[in-house]
C-alpha positions as CSV (number, residue, x, y, z in Angstrom):
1,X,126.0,100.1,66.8
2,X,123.6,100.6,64.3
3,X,121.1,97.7,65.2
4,X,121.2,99.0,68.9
5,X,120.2,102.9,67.5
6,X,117.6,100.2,65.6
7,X,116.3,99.4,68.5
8,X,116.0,102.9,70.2
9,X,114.3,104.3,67.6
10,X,112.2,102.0,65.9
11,X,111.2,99.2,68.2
12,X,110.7,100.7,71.7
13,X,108.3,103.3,70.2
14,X,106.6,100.3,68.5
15,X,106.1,99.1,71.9
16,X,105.4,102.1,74.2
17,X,102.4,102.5,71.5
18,X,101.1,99.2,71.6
19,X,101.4,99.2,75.7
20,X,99.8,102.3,75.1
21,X,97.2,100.7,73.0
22,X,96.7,97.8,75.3
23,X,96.2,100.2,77.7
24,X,93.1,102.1,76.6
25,X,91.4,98.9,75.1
26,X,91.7,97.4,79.0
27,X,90.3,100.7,80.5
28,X,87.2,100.8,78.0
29,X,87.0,97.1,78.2
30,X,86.7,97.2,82.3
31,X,84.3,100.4,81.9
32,X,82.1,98.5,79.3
33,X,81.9,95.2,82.3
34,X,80.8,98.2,85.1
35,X,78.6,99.6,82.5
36,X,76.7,96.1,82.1
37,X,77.1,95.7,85.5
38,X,74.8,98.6,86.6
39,X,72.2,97.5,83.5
40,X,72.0,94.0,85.0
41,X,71.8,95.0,88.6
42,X,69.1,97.8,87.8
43,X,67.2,95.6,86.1
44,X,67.0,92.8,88.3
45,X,65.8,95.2,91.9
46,X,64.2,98.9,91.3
47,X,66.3,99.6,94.3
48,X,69.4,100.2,93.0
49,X,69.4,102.7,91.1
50,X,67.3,104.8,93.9
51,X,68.4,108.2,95.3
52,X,68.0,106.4,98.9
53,X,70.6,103.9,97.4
54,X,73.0,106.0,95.6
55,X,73.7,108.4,98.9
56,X,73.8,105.5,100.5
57,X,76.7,103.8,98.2
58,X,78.0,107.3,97.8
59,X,78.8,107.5,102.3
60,X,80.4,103.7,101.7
61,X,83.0,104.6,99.2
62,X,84.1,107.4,101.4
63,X,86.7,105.3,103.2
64,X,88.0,103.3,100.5
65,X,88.2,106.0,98.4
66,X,90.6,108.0,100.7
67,X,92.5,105.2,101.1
68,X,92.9,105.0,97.8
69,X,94.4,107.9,97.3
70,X,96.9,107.0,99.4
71,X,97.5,103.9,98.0
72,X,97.8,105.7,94.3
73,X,100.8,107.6,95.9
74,X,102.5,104.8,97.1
75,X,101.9,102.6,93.9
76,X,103.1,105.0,92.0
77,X,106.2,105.4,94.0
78,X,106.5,101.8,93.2
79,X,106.0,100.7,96.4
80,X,103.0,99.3,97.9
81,X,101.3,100.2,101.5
82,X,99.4,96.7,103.2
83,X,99.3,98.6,106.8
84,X,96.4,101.3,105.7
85,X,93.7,98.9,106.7
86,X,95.6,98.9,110.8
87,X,95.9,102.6,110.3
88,X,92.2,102.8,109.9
89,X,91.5,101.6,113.1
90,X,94.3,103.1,114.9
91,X,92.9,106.6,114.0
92,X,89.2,105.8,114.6
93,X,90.0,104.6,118.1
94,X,91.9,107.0,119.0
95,X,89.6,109.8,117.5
96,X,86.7,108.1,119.1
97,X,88.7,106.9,123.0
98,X,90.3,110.3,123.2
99,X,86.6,112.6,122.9
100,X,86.0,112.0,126.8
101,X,89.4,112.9,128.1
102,X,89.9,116.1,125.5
103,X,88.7,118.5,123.2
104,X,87.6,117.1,120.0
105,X,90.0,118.6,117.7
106,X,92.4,117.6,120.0
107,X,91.7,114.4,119.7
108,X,91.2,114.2,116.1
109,X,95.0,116.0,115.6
110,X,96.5,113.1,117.8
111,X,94.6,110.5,115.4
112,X,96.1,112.3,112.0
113,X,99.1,112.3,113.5
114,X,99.2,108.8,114.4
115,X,98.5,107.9,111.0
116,X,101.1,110.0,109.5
117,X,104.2,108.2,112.0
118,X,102.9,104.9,110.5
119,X,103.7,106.3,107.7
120,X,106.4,107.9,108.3
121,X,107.7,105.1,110.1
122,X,107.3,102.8,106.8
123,X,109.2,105.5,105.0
124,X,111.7,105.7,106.6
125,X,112.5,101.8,106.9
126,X,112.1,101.3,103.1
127,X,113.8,104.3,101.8
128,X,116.6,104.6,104.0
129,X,117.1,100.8,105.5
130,X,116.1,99.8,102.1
131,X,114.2,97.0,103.0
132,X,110.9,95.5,101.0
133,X,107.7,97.5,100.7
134,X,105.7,94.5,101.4
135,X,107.7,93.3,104.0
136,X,107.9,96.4,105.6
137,X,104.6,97.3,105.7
138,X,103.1,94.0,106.2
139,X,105.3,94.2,109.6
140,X,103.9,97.4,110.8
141,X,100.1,96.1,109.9
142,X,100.7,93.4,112.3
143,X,102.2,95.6,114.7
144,X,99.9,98.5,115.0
145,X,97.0,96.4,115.0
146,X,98.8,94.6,118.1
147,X,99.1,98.1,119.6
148,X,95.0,99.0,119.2
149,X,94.3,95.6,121.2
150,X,96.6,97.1,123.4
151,X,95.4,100.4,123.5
152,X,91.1,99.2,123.6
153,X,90.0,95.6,123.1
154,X,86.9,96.5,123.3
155,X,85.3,99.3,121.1
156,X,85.2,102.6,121.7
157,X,82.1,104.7,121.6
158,X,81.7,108.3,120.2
159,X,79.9,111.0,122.6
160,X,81.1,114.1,120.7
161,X,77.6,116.1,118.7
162,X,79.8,117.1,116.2
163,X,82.1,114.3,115.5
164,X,78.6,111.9,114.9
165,X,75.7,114.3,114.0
166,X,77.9,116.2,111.8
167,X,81.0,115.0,110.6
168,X,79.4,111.5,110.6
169,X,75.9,112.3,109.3
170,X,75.7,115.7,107.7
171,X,74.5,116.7,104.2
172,X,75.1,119.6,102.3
173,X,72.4,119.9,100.1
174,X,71.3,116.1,100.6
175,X,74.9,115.0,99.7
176,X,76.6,113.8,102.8
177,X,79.3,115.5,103.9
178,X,82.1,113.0,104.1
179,X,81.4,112.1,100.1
180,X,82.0,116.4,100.2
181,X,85.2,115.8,101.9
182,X,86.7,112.7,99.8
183,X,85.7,114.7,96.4
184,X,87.4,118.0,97.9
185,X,90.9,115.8,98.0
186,X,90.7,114.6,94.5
187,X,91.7,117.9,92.7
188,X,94.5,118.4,95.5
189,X,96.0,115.5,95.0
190,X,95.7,115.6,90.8
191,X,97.1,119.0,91.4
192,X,100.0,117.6,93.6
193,X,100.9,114.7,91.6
194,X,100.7,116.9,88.0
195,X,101.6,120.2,88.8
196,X,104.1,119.6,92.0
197,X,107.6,118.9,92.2
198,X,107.2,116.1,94.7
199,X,104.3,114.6,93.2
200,X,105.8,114.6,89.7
201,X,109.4,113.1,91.3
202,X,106.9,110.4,92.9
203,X,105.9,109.2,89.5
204,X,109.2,109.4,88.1
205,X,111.0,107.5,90.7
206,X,108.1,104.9,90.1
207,X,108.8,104.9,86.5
208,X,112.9,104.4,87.1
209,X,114.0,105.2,90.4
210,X,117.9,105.3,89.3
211,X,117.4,108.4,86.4
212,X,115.2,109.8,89.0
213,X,118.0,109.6,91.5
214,X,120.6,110.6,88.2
215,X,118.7,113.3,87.5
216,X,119.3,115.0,90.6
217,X,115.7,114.2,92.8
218,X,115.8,112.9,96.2
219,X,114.5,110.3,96.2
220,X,114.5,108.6,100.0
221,X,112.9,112.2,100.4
222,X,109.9,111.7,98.0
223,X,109.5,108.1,99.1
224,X,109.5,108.8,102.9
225,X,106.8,111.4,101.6
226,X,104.8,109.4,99.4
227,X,103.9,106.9,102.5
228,X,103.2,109.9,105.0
229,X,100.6,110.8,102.9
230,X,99.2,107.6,103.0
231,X,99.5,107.0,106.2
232,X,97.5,110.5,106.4
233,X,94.6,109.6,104.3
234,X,94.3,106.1,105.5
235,X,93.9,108.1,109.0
236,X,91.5,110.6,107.8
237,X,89.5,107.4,106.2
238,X,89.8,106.1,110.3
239,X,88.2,109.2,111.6
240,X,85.3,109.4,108.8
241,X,84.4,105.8,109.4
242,X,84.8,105.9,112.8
243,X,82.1,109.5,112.8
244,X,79.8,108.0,110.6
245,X,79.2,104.6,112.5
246,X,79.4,106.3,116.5
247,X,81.9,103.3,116.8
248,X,85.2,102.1,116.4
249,X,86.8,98.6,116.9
250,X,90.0,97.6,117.3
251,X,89.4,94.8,114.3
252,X,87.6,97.5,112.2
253,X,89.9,97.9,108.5
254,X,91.0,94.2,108.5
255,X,91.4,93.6,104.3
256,X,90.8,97.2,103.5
257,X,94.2,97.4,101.4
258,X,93.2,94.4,99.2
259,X,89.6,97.2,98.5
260,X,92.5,99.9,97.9
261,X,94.9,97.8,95.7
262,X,92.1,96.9,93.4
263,X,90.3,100.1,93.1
264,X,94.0,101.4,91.7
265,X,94.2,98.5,89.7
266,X,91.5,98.4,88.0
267,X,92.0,102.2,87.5
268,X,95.1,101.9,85.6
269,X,97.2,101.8,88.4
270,X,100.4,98.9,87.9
271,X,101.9,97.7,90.7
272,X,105.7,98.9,90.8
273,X,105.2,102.2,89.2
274,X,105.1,103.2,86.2
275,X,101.3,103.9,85.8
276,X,97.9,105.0,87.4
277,X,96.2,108.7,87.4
278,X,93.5,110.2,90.0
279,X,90.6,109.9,87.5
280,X,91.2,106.1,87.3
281,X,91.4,105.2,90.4
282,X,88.0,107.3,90.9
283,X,86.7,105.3,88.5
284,X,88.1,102.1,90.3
285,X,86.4,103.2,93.5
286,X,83.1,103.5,92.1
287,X,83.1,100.6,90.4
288,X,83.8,98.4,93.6
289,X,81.6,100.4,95.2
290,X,78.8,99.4,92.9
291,X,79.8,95.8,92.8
292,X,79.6,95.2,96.4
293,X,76.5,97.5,96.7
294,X,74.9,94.6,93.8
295,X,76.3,91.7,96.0
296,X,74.5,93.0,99.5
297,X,71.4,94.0,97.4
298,X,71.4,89.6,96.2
299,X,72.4,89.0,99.9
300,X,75.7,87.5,99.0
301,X,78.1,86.8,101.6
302,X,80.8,88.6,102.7
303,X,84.0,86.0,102.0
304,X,82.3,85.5,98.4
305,X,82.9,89.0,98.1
306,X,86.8,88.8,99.2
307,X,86.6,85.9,96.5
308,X,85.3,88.3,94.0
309,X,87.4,91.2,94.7
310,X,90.5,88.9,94.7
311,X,89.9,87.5,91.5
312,X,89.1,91.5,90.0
313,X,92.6,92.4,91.3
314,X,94.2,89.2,89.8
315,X,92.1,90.0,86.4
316,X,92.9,93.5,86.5
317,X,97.0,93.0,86.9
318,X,97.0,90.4,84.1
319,X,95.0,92.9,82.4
320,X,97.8,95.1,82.9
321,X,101.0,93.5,82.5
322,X,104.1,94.7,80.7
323,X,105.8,93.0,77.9
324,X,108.9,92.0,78.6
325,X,111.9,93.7,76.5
């Protein structure tokens, strides 16, 4: 008895603060790598760092940063989401194929929504049916990208003034306006995750699903919930790509979770729950955005970058890691 009240009080501190610990040195040590990053980079081409370049870096992000958001949620559920990248191009081609047979918000409503059932759908399989995340939602990747072949193989054009010229290209105050849009969801989502009693049940059932459950939260609710919202921003990521390019194809979003997974990752984010904040992942975001921004500006190509971001994700979990008990 004694050595087990022992443990409770004297060694699992000892280790919550050195995880804690561990924890901060990783963040500033990854922030310090970005940070030499952007000096190397800015040094080596005056382009970089250029207004031109920075707008331009600050439009790419947009969609990786909304699914990141999504894929924060879900993480921190302790789940994980691998269908947002299908989801993407489920809602840009519908948002893009529907413009000529409907009104425009029409046909961006029918995109959200489609994003949401994915979601929804995933939910409800893994929460209720209790089957594996991955499993689950590596099944409905395959599928729904299956159902956008069979929807359009070939891409889909947008003729709408305002879905392109203004949703896809406009600035406020030289800042474009889908960069607006992903910063207007990061204090809603803080908000909802801190100050919410779904968002804060999310992060407890990540943290132990069975106290959550004990302590009275529903928790196939909150899970069914926390991969609707996915689903929904992976879908609003869809439409903003889709607006900003005047095009959608079907094999647009292929890889986009592995972007998503490691810009959570390397934000703090651990994979099962139990960790990750919106200012993190923010930070993750931007820094991928910068490091594939550096690897187009030295012309390198695109699988070297999947080899690079493959090898940040794997850096950035080991990083990470828990100590066993």
């Amino acid at each position: 008895m004694a050595s087990s009240e022992h443990l409770e009080k004297d060694v699992i501190p000892q280790r919550q603060t050195a995880w804690s610990l561990r924890g901060h040195y990783t963040d500033f040590t990854f922030g310090v790598a970005i940070v030499v990053l952007v000096l190397f980079v800015s040094l080596q081409t005056d382009f970089f760092l250029t207004e031109r370049n920075l707008v331009n870096v600050s439009r790419q992000l947009v969609p990786n940063g909304l699914l990141s958001i999504g894929m924060l949620i879900v993480i921190l559920s302790g789940g994980i989401d691998l269908s947002v990248g299908s989801v993407v191009a489920l809602a840009g081609i519908l948002a893009t194929g529907l413009q000529t047979s409907m009104p425009i918000g029409a046909a961006l409503a029918i995109a959200v929504l489609a994003g949401i059932l994915v979601g929804v759908v995933n939910g409800v399989l893994i929460a209720y049916f209790r089957l594996q995340a991955f499993i689950v939602t590596l099944a409905t990747m395959g599928a729904v990208r299956g159902a956008i072949y069979i929807y359009s193989e070939t891409p889909q054009y947008a003729s709408d003034q305002f879905f392109t010229a203004v949703l896809g290209s406009g600035k406020v105050s030289g800042i474009p306006l889908t960069f607006i849009i992903f910063c207007a969801c990061l204090p809603l989502v803080w908000f909802f995750l801190n100050h919410m009693r779904p968002g804060r049940a999310i992060i407890a059932i990540g943290i132990n699903a069975e106290a959550a459950r004990l302590a009275g939260i529903n928790v196939k609710r909150n899970i069914l919930l926390a991969y609707a919202l996915s689903g929904f921003f992976a879908a609003i990521a869809g439409i903003l790509l889709a607006a900003r390019l005047g095009i959608s194809q079907p094999s647009v979003g292929v890889a986009y979770e592995l972007d998503a997974i490691a810009a959570v990752v390397i934000g703090g984010g651990i994979l099962g729950g139990g960790g990750g904040s919106v200012a993190g992942m923010v930070g993750g975001v931007v820094a991928l955005a910068m490091i594939d921004n550096a690897l187009n500006l030295f012309n390198v190509q695109s699988y070297y970058q999947q080899v690079v971001k493959g090898l940040i994700i794997l850096v950035a979990v080991l990083a990470r890691r828990k100590p066993k008990d």
